[in-house]
N, C-alpha and C positions, 0 to 999 in steps of 0.2 A: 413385932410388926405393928404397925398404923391398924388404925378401925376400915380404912379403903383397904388395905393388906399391902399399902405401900410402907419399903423398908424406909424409909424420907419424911420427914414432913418438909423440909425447907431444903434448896441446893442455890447454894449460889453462885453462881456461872461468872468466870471471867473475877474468881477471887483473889491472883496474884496482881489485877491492876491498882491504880493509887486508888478510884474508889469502890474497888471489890474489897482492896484490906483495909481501908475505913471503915467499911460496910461489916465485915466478918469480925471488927476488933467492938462491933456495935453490940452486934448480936451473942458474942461470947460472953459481954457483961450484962446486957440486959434480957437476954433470951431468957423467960423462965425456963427452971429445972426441968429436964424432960423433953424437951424439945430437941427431935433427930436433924441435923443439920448437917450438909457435906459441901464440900469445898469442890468445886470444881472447873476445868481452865483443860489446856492442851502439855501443860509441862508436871507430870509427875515433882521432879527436884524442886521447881518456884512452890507450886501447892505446900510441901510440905516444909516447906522456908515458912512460907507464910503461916500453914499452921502451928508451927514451934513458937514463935513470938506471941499468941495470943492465950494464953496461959493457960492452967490445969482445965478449966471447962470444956477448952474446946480440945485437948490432948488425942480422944478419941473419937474426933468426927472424919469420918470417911471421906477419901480422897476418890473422884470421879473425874476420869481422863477423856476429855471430848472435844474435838475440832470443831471450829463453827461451821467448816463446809461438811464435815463429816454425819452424813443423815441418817446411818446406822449409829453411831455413837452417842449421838442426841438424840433419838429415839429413844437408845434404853436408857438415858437420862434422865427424859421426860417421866418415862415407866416410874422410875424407883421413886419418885416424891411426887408430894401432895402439891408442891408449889415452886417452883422457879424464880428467881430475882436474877435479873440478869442487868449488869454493868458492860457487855463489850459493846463499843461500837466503834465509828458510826454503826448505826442500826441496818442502816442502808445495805452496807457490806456485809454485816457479821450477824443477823437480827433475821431474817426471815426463814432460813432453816429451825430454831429453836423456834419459835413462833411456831410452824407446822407441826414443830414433834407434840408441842405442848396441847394444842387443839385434838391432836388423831388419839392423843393416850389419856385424856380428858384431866389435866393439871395446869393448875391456876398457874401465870403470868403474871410480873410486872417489872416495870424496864424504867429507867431513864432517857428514852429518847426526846427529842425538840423537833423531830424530821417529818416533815407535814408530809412528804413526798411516801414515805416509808409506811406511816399511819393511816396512810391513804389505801395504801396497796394491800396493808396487814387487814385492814374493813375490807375490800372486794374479795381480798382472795379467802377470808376466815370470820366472819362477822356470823354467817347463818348457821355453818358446821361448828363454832365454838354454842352459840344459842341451843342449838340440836344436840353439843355431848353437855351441858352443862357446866359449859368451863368460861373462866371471868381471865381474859386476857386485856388485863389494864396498864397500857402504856402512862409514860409521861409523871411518874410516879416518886419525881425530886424537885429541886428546884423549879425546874418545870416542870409540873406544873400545876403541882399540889396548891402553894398559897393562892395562885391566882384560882382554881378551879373550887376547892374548899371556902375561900373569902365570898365568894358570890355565892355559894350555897347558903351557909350561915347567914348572910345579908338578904337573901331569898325566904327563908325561914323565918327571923325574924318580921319581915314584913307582912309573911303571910299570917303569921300567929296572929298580927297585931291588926289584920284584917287591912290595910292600908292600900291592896291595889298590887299593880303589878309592877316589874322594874321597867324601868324607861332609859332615858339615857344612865349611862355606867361608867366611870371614868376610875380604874386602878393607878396607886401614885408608888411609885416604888422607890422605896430609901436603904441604900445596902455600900457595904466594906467589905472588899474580899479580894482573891486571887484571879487572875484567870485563867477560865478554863481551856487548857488543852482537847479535853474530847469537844468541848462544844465547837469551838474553832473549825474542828475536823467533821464537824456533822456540816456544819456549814458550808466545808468546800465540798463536802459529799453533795450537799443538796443543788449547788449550783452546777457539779460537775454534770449531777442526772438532767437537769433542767435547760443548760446548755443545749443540750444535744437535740432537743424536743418541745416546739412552741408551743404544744398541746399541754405538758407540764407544767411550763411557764405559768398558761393563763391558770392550770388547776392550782398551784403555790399560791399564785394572787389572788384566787377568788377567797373572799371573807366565810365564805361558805366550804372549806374546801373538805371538814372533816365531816360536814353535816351525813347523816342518814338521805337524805334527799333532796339537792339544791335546788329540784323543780318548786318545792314545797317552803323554803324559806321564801321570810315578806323581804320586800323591796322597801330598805331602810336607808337608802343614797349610798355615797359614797363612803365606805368607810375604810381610812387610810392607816396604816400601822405607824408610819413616819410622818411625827404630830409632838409640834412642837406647842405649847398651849400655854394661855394666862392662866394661874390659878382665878382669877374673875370668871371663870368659866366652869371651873370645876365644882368649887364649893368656898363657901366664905371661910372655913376654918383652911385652909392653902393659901399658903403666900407664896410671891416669884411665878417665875416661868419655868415649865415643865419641859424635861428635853426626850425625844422619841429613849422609848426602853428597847434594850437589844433584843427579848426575847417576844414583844408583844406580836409579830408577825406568827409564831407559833402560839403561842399561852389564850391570845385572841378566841382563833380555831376551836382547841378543845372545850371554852366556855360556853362556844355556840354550840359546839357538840352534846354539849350537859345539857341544855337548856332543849334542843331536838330532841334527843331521846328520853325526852320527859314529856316529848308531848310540847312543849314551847310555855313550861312552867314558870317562866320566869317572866314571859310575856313575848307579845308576837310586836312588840313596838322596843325590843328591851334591843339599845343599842350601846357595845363595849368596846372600851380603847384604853391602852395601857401606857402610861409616862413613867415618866427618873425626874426624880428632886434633884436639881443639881444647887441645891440653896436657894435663899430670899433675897439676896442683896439686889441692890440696882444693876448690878451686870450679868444678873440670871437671865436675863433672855439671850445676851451676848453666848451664854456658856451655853443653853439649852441650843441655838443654831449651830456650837463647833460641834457639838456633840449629834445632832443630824448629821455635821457634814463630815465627821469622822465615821462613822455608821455606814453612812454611803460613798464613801470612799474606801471603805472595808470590803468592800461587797464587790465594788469596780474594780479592786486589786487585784482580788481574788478571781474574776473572773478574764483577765487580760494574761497573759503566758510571762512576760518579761515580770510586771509587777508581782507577781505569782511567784516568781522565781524567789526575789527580796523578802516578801514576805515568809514564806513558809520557812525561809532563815531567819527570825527574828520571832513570831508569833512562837506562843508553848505548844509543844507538841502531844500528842496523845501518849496519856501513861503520867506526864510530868503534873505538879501539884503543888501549890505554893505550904512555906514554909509551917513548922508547929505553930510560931505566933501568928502569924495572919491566921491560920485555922481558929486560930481560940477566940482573937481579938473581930477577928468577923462578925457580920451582921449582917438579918435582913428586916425590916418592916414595910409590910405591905398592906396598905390606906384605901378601902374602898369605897368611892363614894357614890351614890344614888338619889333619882327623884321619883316618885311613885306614880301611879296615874292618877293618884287622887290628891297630889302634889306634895304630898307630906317626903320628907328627906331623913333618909338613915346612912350609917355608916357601917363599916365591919372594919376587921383587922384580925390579919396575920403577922406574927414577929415572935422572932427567934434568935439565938444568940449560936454563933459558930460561923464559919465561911458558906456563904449560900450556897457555893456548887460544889461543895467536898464536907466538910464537916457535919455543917445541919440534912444538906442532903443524905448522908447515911441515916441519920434518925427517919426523914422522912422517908427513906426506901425501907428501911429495918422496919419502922411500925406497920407500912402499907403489905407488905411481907406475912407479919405476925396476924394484921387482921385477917389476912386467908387463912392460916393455920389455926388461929385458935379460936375464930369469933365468924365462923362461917356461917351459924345458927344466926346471929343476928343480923348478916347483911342484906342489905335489900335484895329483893330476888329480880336478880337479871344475870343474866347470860352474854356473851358475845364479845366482839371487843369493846371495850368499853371505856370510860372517863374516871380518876379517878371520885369524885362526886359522885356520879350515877353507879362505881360497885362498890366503894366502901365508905361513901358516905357519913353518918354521925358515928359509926364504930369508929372510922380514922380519925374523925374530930375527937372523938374521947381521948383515945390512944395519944395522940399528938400532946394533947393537952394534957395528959400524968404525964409524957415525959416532957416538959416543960416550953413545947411552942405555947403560945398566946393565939387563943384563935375567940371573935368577939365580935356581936354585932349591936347596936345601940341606935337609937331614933334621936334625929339632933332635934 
């Protein structure tokens, strides 16, 4: 047994999907020795498919049988480990039972979700009762939305060491090669299915505020649009070309202001963030940075019309599916942050990593956010609640991240 008397240190839930066995083929290789781990999902026979392919380490990890609706079965899941990693979603759907077990039986959480809607409701309904048992239930904990959430800490840090003032405007440039994502796709009509139905949700999706601790208490920094097509003359002189809106900045945005509220507004009460895509320098990068808004927003309108809805969800990847070995390998992400200080001095940071952003590198970045609850609990900042990746494992994950070989970097230009 565990030092808490749990028979678990690590379960990861929703392990027969394409990135739950990413994820578990992550952790059989780089989990140090010792480390109790179990596989767990609703199908006995897939569980132990999946466990027989990841070789002698993982031979004897415990198989744990639990429906996402099922509240007694996820209860005693919660029970038996130290910590939870959870891949099923949308989160919307399959994400707020496990979320409860993990709060009541007082064991760390963290998830991949992008679902403002879901991260919303998991802070009302469990924010004070996870604070009150001691338990760090930290979404958003892969692709989204670790680099963006980590990039601005380190660039925060940096600045503050160097005594330079607070961050001000903040512009993330995102450069990435990859597959896409099936589950993300599906969060996305999850999100618009809930939001549809209810203008009250609507405006909470859109408010820039909408993860914060208390939106009476954010400053009034204008308008700030997620769909931002931009000159690099605007961002920083080291950026050439025009920037086209990033798919994920309507979410990734959110959690940074969430980092930055529950710190107290450390980053600064003037600090304003907005996230782009390089789509290149050439002379037709603003032509390519506008299709790429009007492909975005025409994703969105598809998706929410029943006929174009129909076409799409026949053509778009579905949840489960995952682009091939070579995209996974040949993948990439680098993510460029730029800043100006209040004392007008200007620094940079950087996140970059080698694999497919939302499947390959995302396992590491789940697997390490994972291992820092189990093995590095003693060092993480002391907070409670549901939380940001930044604000619960902080420079632990920046360590972690950085021996297994993301780039994570912040420098004063």
């Amino acid at each position: 047994m565990t030092d808490n008397g749990r028979e678990l240190d690590l379960v990861i839930y929703g392990a027969t999907g394409f990135v739950g066995r990413l994820l578990a083929d992550y952790l059989a290789r780089h989990s140090p020795d010792g480390i109790r781990i179990g596989l767990a999902g609703r199908s006995q026979t897939k569980l132990e498919a999946t466990r027989s392919v990841l070789g002698a380490r993982a031979a004897d990890w415990p198989i744990v049988i639990a429906d996402a609706d099922d509240a007694v079965a996820l209860a005693e899941l919660a029970s038996r480990t130290k910590v939870v990693a959870t891949t099923v979603g949308p989160y919307a759907k399959y994400g707020t039972e496990i979320v409860a077990a993990c709060v009541a039986a007082g064991t760390d959480y963290v998830d991949l979700t992008g679902e403002v809607l879901f991260v919303r409701e998991s802070i009302d309904a469990h924010h004070e009762k996870a604070r009150a048992n001691g338990v760090r239930i930290v979404h958003s904990c892969g692709y989204d939305s670790i680099p963006s959430d980590l990039g601005v800490h380190v660039l925060h840090q940096k600045v503050q060491a160097d005594g330079a003032g607070e961050l001000t405007d903040t512009t993330l440039v995102a450069s990435l090669s990859g597959g896409v994502s099936g589950g993300t796709i599906d969060s996305l009509r999850t999100q618009i299915d809930v939001s549809r139905k209810d203008a009250a949700l609507r405006r909470l999706a859109a408010s820039p505020y909408s993860l914060s601790p208390d939106r009476t208490k954010e400053p009034d920094l204008g308008r700030q649009s997620d769909v931002v097509v931009m000159d690099s003359a605007d961002i920083a002189p080291e950026t050439r070309g025009w920037k086209a809106p990033f798919v994920m900045a309507s979410y990734n945005t959110r959690v940074v202001r969430r980092s930055n509220a529950l710190r107290g507004w450390a980053y600064g009460r003037k600090f304003k963030y907005r996230e782009v895509m390089s789509v290149g320098d050439s002379r037709l990068s603003r032509l390519f940075a506008g299709g790429v808004a009007a492909v975005l927003g025409g994703l969105v309108l598809g998706l929410s019309v029943p006929p174009t809805r129909y076409v799409l969800d026949r053509i778009l990847p579905s949840p489960g599916e995952g682009p091939s070995e070579k995209t996974q390998s040949n993948g990439y992400f680098a993510m460029d942050i730029y800043t100006t200080t209040t004392t007008g001095a200007r620094y940079a940071s950087r996140v970059k990593a080698q694999g497919d952003p939302g499947y390959r590198a995302t396992a590491v970045l789940l697997g390490e956010s994972a291992l820092s609850l189990v093995l590095d609990r003693d060092r993480l900042p002391d907070e409670a609640g549901v939380l940001t990746p930044a604000t619960a494992l902080g420079d632990v994950l920046v360590d972690r991240l950085s021996k297994a070989g993301v780039e994570i970097s912040a420098r004063k230009l």
